[in-house]
C-alpha positions in Angstrom: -59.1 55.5 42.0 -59.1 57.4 45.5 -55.9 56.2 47.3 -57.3 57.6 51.1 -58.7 54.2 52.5 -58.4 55.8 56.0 -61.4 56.6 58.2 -61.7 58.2 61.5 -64.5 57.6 63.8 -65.1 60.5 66.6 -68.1 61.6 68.7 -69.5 64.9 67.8 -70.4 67.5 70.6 -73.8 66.4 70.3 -73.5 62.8 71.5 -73.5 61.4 68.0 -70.7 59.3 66.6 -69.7 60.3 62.5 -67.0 58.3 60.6 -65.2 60.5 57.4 -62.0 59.9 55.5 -59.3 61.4 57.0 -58.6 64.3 54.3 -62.7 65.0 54.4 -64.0 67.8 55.9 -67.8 66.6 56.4 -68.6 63.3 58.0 -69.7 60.6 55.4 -72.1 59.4 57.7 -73.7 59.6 61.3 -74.4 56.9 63.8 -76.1 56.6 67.1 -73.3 54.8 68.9 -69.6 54.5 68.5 -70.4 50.7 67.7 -72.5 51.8 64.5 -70.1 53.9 63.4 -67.0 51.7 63.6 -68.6 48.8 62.1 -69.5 51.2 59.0 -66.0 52.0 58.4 -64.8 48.4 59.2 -67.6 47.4 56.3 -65.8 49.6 53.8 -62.4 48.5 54.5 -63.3 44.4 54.0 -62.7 45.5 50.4 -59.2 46.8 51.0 -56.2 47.7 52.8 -56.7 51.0 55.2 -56.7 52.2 58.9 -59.9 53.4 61.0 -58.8 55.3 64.0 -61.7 56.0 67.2 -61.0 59.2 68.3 -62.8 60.7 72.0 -63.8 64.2 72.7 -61.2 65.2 74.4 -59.0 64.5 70.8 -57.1 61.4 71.9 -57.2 58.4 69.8 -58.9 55.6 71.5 -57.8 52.9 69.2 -56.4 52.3 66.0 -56.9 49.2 63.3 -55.2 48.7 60.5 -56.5 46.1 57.4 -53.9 44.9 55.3 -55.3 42.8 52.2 -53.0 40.1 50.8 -53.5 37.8 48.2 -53.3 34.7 50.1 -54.7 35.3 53.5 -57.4 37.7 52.8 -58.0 40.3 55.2 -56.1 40.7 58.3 -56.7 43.2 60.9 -54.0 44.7 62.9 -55.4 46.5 66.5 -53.7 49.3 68.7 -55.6 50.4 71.9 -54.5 53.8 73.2 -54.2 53.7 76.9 
């Protein structure tokens, strides 16, 4: 079972928004808008505990959210904004 459940979401340098596992070295998908892309990871992280970071063009990290599954409570969802 693959223990990586983080994702990063960044815009290419062609406008385009991708999302990939952190340890990947290709995107796993493409998206139109950073919205698109976010929600994708988001999606596969309802099933599980794991971090998407949102990362600009200049390399800064936008925002971070971390899921944490529990047993009781479900999934809750943790949210840093970079300033």
């Amino acid at each position: 079972m693959d223990q990586n459940r983080d994702w990063i979401v960044y815009q290419r340098n062609d406008g385009l928004w991708a999302k990939k596992k952190i340890d990947a070295e290709i995107a796993s998908s493409v998206h139109a808008t950073q919205e698109q892309a976010e929600k994708s990871a988001r999606e596969i992280l309802n099933r599980g505990s794991g971090k998407v970071l949102v990362v600009g063009l200049d390399g800064k990290i936008q925002s971070k959210d971390t899921f944490i599954q529990t047993m009781t409570q479900g999934l809750l969802r943790a949210r840093n904004i970079s300033s």
